[in-house]
C-alpha positions, 0 to 999 in steps of 0.5 A: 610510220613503219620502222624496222626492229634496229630504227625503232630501237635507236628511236627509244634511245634517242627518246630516252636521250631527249626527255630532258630536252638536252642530248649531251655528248655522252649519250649521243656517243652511247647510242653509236656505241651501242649501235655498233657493238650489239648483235642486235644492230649487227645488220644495221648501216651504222652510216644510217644512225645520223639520219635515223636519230634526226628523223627522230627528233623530228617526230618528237619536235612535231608531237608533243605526247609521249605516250602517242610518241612511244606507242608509234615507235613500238608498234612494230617493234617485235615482243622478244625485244621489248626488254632489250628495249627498255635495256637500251633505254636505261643504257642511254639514261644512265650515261651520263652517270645520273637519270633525270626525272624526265628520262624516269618518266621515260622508262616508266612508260617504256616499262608499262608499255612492254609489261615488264615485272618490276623484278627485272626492269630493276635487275636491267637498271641495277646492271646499267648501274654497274656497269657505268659506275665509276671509281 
């Protein structure tokens, strides 16, 4: 499988959505928000998301370990983007206002698999706090 850098991060979103085995409407409108508000994607065909995300869920219907899952998606993944990575991954986790376990575990994996420091996989987390918080 070959991915560009922008399908390979909506494939880690929408790993990161699916880990509970539920894609809530909160999540899946983050994605598409993210999607068309980051630089990142500025050369992405927002118009393509549909397809990407179920190619997506294919894969995840048809291999059921996580970590082969993980790996195949970041192998093309460009190293300088491996924490904008995992800040797209905790952006999708805590949409909907709580991180599951699954979605944890999710992160926890992303997080070893980019060597991430503990120090700023939690400032990451601490922002997306922030950032959803609500009054």
């Amino acid at each position: 499988m070959s991915l560009s850098p922008q399908e390979a991060l909506i494939y880690i979103m929408v790993v990161t959505s699916a880990a509970d085995r539920k894609m809530d409407d909160s999540e899946l409108k983050r994605i598409g928000s993210v999607v068309r508000q980051l630089p990142v994607f500025n050369d992405f065909s927002e118009d393509s998301l549909p397809l990407v995300a179920a190619d997506c869920a294919n894969m995840l219907d048809n291999d059921s370990d996580l970590q082969s899952v993980i790996n195949d998606i970041t192998a093309d993944l460009p190293s300088h983007l491996n924490d904008t990575a995992y800040a797209l991954a905790v952006e999708i986790a805590a949409a909907d206002l709580q991180i599951r376990p699954e979605e944890s575990r999710v992160l926890d994996l992303l997080r070893m698999k980019f060597g991430l420091d503990r120090l700023t996989s939690s400032a990451i987390e601490m922002a997306a706090r922030a950032r959803h918080r609500v009054v």
